[in-house]
Residue, then its C-alpha position, 0 to 999 in steps of 0.5 A: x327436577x328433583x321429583x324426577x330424579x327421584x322417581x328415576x332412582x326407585x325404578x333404576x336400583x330394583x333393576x340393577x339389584x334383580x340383576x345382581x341376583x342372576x349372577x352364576x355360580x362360581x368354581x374353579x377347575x383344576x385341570x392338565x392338558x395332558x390328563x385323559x381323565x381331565x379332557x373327560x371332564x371337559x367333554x362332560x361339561x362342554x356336552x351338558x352346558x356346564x361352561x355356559x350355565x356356571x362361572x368356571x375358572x379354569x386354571x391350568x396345573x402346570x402353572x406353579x401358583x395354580x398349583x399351589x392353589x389346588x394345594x391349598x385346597x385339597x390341604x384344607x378338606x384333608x383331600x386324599x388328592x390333594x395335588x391331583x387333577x382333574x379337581x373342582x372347587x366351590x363354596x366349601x366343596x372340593x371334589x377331585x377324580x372325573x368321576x366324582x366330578x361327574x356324577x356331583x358336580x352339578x347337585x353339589x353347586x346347586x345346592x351350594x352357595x356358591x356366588x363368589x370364588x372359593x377361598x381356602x383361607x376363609x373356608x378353613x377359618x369357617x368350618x373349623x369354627x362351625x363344627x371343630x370335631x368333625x372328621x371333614x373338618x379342614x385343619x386349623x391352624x390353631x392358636x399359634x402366636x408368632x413372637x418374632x415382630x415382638x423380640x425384633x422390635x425389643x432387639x432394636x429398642x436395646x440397640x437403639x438405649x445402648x448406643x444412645x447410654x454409650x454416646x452420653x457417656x463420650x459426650x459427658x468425657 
């Protein structure tokens, strides 16, 4: 029985391994149901096969957590459109206008790394590391330390000494 399940395992995780693998590529779109420039893109990537041959999340500007998202992204590459739409984001690309989106998209994800959804944090933490001076570089936001837990819990420790002296000093009374 062991031999079975054994022989059975060996078959069963290259299957499951070959499957990961042909997973698609990852991106989110930034879009506006009102933006004539967006409805361009959409036509692009309906006519070309773009929604069957990639994973792409759309995600409406007009919701204020997409919003901040598309913020987000277009802060840390230091996009000159940073709040605008029509705007697709991979890996560690970011391209925004119709145009740009249409002529790069596709060699762009191709060429990327682009298995899971991009996330601004870490493509931020990562470039800056990578390559600190260069002009594309996103902003870091350097070695800042925030003493502000520290001064709380040192507030509460003197709170907490001086009531514990003062109710000493009654008791002893």
């Amino acid at each position: 029985m062991k031999l079975k399940f054994i022989i059975l395992a060996l078959f069963i995780i290259p299957i499951f391994s070959l499957a990961q693998s042909d997973s698609k590529k990852k991106a989110y779109y930034f879009y506006g149901d009102q933006c004539p420039h967006c409805q361009k893109v959409d036509e692009y990537f309906k006519a070309n096969g773009i929604y069957d041959k990639y994973d792409i999340t759309k995600l409406d500007f007009s919701n204020p957590f997409n919003t901040r998202l598309l913020l987000k992204f277009g802060e840390v590459f230091k996009s000159e459109f940073k709040g605008s739409v029509p705007a697709i984001a991979f890996a560690d690309k970011f391209i925004a206008g119709d145009q740009p989106i249409i002529d790069n998209f596709e060699k762009e994800i191709d060429a990327a790394d682009a298995s899971q959804l991009p996330d601004p944090d870490k493509i931020s933490k990562n470039t800056a590391k990578e390559n600190p001076n260069s002009v594309d570089a996103p902003v870091s936001a350097g070695n800042k330390k925030n003493y502000f837990p520290a001064i709380i819990a040192a507030l509460i420790l003197i709170g907490g000494g001086a009531l514990i002296f003062i109710n000493r000093k009654k008791s002893n009374k």
